[in-house]
N, C-alpha and C positions, 0 to 999 in steps of 0.2 A: 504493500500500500504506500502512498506518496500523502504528502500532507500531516495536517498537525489536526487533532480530535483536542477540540476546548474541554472537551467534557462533560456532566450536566450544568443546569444552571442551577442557580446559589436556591440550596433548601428554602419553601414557603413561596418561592418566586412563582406566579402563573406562566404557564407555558406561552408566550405572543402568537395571539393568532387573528390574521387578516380576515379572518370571516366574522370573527365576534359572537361566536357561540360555543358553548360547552361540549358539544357533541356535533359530530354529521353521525347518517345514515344513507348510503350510497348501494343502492341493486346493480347485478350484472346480469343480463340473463348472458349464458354459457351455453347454449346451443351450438358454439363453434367456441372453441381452445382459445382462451386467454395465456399469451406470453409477455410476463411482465409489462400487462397495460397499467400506464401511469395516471397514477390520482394526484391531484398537487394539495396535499390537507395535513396539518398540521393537529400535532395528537402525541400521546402517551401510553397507547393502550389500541387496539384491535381487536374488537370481537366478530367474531363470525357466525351467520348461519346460513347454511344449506339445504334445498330440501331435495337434494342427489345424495352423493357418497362425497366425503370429506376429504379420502387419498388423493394425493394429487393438490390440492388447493392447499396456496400460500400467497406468503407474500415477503416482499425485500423493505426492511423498514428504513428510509434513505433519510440521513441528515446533509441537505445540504453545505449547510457549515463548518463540518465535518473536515471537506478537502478532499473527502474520497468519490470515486464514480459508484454509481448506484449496484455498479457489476460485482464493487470488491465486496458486498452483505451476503452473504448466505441468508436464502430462500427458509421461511420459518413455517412448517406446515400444519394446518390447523385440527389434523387426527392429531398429531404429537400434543399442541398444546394449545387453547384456547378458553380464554381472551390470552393474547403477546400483549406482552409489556414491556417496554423501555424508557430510558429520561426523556427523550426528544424523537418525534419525527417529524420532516417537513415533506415527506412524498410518500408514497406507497407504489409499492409493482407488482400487480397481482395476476398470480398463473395458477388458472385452471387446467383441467382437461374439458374436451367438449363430451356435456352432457345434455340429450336431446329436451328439451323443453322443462330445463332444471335453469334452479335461481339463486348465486350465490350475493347475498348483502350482509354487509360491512359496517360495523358499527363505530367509529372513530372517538374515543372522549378524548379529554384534556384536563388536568389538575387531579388532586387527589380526589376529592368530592363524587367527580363523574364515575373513577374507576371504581371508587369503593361500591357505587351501585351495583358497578356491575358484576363482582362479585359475587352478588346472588341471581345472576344469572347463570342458569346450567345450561349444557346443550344436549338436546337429545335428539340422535339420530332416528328417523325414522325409517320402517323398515322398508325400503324400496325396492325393484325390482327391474331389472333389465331383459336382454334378448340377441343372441348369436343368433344369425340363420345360415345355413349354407346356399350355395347358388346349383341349379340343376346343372347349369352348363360348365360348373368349374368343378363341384365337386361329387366321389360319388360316379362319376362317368362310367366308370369300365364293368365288365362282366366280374361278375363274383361267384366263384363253386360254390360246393356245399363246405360251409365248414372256414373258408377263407372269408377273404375282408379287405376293406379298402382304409387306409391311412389316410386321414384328412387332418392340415391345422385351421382352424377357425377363428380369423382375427376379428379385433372390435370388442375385446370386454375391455368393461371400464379398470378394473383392477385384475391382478394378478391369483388374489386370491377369493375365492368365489363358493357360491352352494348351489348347487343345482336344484331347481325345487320342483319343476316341470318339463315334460318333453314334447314335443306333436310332431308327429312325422306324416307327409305324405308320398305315396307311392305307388307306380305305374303297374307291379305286381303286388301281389298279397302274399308278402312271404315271410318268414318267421327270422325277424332281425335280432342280434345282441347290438347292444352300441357299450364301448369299448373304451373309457378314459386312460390318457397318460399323458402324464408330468410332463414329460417335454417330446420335443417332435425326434429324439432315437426309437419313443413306442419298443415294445416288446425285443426282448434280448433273450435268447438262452442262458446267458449266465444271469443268474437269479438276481445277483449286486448290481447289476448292467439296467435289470430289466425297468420299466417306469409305470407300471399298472397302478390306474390311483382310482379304478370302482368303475361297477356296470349295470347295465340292465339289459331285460327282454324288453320288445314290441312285435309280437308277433300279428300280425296284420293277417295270417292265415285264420285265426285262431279267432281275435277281436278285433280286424279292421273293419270299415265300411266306407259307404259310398253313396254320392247324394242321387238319387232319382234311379240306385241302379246300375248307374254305369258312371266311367270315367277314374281318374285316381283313388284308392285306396287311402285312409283317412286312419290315424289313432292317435289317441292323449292318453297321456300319462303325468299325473300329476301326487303332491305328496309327496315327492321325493327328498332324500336329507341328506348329499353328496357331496360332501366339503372335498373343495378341489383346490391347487393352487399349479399355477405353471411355473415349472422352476428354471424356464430359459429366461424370464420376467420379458415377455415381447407378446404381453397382453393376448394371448393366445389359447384357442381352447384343440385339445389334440384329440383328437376321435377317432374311430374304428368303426367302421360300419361291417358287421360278421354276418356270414348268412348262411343260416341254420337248414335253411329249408333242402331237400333233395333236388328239388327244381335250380335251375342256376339264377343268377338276379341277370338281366341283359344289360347290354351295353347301350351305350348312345339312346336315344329317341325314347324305346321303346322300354327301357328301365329306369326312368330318371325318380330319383328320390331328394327328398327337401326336408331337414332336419330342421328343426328350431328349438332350442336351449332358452329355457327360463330360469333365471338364477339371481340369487340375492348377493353384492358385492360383500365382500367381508374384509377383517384388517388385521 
């Protein structure tokens, strides 16, 4: 770092602030990935809430004064710890992740007074829920025996570590599927310490799938499920197997396309 830190200011002194109020309250919606967007507000304290997943959101608490660029703060993340508290800030840099029609707002005080309130503020996550889908034309494509399977990774979860709570799969045949998690994209290894199996299940579309009017795609849900999973490449990724039980083979292209969709509660 370059420059000179004055330090706090002298105990009892009000923090100066050009807006001339005790507190802001500032919303982002996050629908698209915040990287270090700048607030210009002065404060002593950041509280947060969220009504997405907390992983991921932060902020850089910058004292201009300071001497330093906003780059040399380490990012303070608000699962670790909230409200942040410091002697002084005169900016904020707050990074999110993009979460679809989620609302991250900021509660900025100043002096002792405002913080002590907030103190009896808690935060409670509420318990939210996301969704993987796979694509017909990318994943899933090839012919499958009986008994084999196709390795898919599934990008787009909000965190790394995750619970599965729901499945719905639709498909071109009605055939008896396992689906197949692991930890990272090596999936299954003969040596046992290699291997990454992290939990499974049946859908057997033979057995309970259906179909609207009769015809067309093969339909099943599955729900209640309690499947704590975590990807340990950390490249927000869900690693799946699609197994097929059935003695019929699953086909290729066109005429076997299947669509997976992952319902799961982020976790930390």
């Amino acid at each position: 770092m370059t420059g000179t830190n004055p330090g706090p200011p002298a105990p009892g002194l009000p923090i100066p602030s050009s807006q001339g109020k005790p507190y802001n309250i500032k919303s982002f919606p996050i629908d698209t990935a915040l990287a270090d967007f700048e607030w210009s507000i002065t404060g002593d304290f950041v509280h947060a809430h969220c009504d997405g997943v907390y992983e991921g959101v932060g902020v850089r608490l910058y004292d201009e004064a300071a001497g330093y660029t906003y780059q040399d703060f380490d990012i303070s993340y608000f699962n670790q710890r909230n409200p942040i508290k410091i002697s002084r800030f005169t900016k904020l840099y707050v990074t999110a992740p993009a979460q679809a029609g989620k609302t991250l707002t900021l509660f900025v005080g100043r002096e002792a007074s405002v913080s002590a309130t907030s103190q009896t503020v808690s935060v409670t996550v509420t318990q939210s829920f996301s969704k993987v889908r796979s694509d017909k034309d990318a994943h899933f494509t090839g012919a499958i025996a009986q008994n084999a399977k196709e390795d898919e990774s599934l990008t787009g979860l909000l965190t790394n570590k995750i619970r599965i709570t729901g499945i719905t799969l639709q498909s071109d045949q009605a055939l008896d599927y396992r689906l197949i998690f692991w930890s990272t994209d090596g999936f299954d290894n003969t040596d046992l310490d290699l291997d990454e199996f992290a939990g499974e299940t049946e859908l057997n579309l033979a057995s309970y799938g259906w179909r609207a009017g009769g015809a067309n795609q093969y339909y099943m849900d599955l729900r209640g499920l309690d499947i704590d999973y975590q990807d340990d490449d950390a490249t927000n990724e869900l690693h799946v197997s699609l197994q097929n039980l059935s003695a019929t083979g699953k086909n290729a292209g066109a005429t076997g396309e299947v669509v997976l969709e992952v319902t799961y509660e982020p976790r930390t």
